[in-house]
N, C-alpha and C positions, 0 to 999 in steps of 0.2 A: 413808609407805609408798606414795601416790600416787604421790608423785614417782621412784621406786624404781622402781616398775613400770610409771612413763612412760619413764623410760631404756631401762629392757630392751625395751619396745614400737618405739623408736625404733632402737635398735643391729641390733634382729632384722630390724627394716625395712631399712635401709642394707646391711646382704648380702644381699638377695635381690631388691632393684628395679634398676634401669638406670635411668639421667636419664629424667624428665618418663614413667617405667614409671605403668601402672595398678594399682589395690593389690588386693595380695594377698588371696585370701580368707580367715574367719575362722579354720577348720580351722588354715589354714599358718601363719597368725601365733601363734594360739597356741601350736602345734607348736613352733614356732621359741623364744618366750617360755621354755618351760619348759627349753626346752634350756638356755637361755641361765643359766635359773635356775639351774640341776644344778652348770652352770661357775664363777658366780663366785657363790653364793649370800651368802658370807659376805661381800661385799664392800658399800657403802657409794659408792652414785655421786649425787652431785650436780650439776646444771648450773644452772653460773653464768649471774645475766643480763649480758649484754654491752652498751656504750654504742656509741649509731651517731654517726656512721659509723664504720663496720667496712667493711675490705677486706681482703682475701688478702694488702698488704703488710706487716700486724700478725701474719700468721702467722711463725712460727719453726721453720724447716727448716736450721736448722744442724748437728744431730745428723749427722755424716758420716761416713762408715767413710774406709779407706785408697783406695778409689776415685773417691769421690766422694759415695756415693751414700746417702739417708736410714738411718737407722738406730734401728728401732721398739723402742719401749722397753716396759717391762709394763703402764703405762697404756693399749695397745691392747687392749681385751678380745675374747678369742676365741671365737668361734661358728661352728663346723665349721671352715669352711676358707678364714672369714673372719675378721679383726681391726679393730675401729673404735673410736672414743671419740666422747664427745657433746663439743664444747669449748662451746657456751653457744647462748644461747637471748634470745631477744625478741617482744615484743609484735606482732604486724602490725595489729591491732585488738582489738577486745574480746573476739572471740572467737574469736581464732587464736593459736594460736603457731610461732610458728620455732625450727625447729632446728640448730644446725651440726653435720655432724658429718662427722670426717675418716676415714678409709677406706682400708687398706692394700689396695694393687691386687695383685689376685689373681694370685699364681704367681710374681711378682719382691718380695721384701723388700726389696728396695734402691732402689725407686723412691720418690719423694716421694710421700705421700696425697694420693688423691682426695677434694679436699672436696665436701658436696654437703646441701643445703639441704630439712628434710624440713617438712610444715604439718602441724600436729595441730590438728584441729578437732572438737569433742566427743566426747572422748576417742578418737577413730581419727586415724590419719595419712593426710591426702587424697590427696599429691600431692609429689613430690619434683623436683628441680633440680640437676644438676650443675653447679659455677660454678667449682671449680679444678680443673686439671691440666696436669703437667710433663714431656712425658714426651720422652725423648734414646735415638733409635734410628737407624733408616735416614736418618730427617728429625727431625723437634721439632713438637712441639704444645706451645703454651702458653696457658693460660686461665686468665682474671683475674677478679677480682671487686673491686665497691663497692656496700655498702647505704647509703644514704644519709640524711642524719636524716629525711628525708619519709618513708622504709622504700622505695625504689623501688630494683630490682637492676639494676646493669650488670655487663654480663658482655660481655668483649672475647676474641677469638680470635685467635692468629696461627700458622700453619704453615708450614715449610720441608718442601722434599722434591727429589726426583730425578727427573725424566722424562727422555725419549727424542725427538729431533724425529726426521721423514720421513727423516733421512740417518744415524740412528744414534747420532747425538750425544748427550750427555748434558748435559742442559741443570739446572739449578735452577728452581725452582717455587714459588711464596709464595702466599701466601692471609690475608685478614684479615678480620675481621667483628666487628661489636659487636652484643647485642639490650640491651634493656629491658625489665623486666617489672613486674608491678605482681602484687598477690594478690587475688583476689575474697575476699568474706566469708567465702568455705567452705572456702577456705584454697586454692584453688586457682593457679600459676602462670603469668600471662598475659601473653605476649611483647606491647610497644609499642613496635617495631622502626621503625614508620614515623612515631611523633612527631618531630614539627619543623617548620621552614620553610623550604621549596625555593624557588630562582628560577633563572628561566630566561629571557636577555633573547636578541633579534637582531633584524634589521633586513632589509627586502626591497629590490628594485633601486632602489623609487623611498628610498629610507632612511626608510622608514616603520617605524615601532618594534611589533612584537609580544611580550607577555610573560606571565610567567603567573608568580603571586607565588601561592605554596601555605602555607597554614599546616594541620597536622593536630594535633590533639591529641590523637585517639584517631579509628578510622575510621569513627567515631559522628559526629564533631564535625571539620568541614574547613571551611576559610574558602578561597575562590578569589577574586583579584585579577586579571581579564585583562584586556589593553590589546591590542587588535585592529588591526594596519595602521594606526596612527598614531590612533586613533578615545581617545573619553574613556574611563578607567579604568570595569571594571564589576563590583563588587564580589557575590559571592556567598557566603550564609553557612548554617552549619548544614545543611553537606551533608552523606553517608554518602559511604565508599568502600566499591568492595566488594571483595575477596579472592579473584583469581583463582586463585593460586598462592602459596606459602611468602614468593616474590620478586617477587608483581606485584600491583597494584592497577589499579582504573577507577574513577575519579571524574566524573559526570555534573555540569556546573556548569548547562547549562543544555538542558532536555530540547525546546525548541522548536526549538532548532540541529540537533536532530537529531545524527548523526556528528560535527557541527562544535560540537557542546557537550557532547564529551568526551575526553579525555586518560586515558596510562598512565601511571605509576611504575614505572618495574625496577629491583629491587635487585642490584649486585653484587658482594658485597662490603661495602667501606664507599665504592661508586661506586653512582651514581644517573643514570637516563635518562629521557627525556618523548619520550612518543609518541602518534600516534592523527592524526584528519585536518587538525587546524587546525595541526596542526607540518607535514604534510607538505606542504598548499600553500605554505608557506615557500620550500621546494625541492624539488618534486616530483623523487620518487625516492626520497627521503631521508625517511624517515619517525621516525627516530628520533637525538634529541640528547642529550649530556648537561646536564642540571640540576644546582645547586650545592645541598647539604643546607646551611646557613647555621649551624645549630642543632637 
């Protein structure tokens, strides 16, 4: 019966949050619960545990009308004026679990489900994540997912669309993006978009070598590698970044440099740039390069 009434917790959740939404209060969830009860009371839902890795290209969206386009079957259980199913479940630790659950997009039946990734942690649901969707309109959005046997999420984005340049033209427009996330204990979704290892080499008139070799593992934990004007490598470790914005970082490697013992990161996309003052004595003016993400 737990587990009964973990589904119905879970499906009531999935129609009334948006990606990475705040949770509902208790009032509404319940509300929504019994609704859900009234509808399928007499039904029997179990969620399987699933083996990782798991990606989005294990799902099966074959089911196609004469358009093209998905076509939901009675395993989406309805709640108002929503329809979703649990398709399964895993561990993130000891005291989390994950949910998958797919989700007919509200007002077109004919679109593929939106999957979307809920945490239940002692007995409430903390925190949700949207990680698939398909959608073919004006332009396309496509979004992907891999859980990986470690449980860490990738989730990649890519869109097409239609703009306009200064002379009226109609031009094409793309966009890409990947994040990472990892879960805290409390089930919580936490983007690690900047793990990796950036480098960024060049050379000034006299060909003296400047570089900066970045490792982040998390913006807790950075390792900096600079090599200054041909000078010996100077190794810095167990720094912090901090978090300017969604797409920028500052990492201080060395605070007696002052300006000259710190650099940016900007994300754009899945393109990356270094900035701040020891890049732009390089070539004053030019304050800002791109950096290679390596990994």
């Amino acid at each position: 019966m737990r587990l009964l009434n973990y589904v119905f917790i879970v499906i009531c959740f999935a129609c009334n949050q948006k990606s990475n939404s705040s949770i509902s209060s208790a009032n509404e969830n319940n509300s929504n619960v019994n609704t859900l009860k009234e509808n399928i009371a007499s039904q029997e839902t179990i969620i399987k545990e699933i083996k990782l890795p798991f990606s989005s290209k294990q799902l099966n969206y074959s089911k196609r009308d004469k358009n093209g386009y998905y076509m939901y079957d009675k395993s989406f259980i309805k709640n108002k004026n929503w329809y979703s199913r649990a398709i399964g479940k895993y561990k993130s630790n000891g005291n989390v679990e994950i949910v998958i659950v797919e989700m007919k997009p509200n007002g077109d039946e004919h679109i593929d489900p939106i999957v979307k990734l809920y945490s239940y942690f002692k007995d409430q649901i903390t925190d949700s994540l949207t990680v698939y969707e398909n959608i073919q309109w004006e332009g396309s959005l496509k979004k992907e997912f891999v859980i990986t046997q470690d449980k860490i999420i990738k989730v990649s984005e890519k869109s097409k669309g239609v703009d306009f340049d200064e002379n009226g033209k109609e031009i094409e427009i793309s966009s890409s993006s990947s994040d990472v996330y990892n879960i805290t204990s409390t089930g919580r979704f936490v983007t690690n978009k900047w793990k990796g290892r950036y480098y960024f080499e060049t050379t000034n008139r006299d060909d003296l070598k400047t570089s900066f070799d970045i490792t982040i593992e998390n913006l807790k934990n950075v390792t900096v590698k600079y090599v200054g004007d041909g000078s010996p490598p100077q190794i810095y470790k167990n720094l912090s970044a901090e978090e300017l914005s969604s797409d920028k970082i500052k990492i201080v490697f060395n605070e007696k440099y002052d300006e000259m013992g710190e650099v940016y990161l900007d994300k754009d996309g899945d393109n990356y740039s270094i900035s701040g003052k020891p890049i732009y004595f390089i070539n004053p003016g030019n304050d800002n390069y791109p950096i290679e993400k390596l990994k």
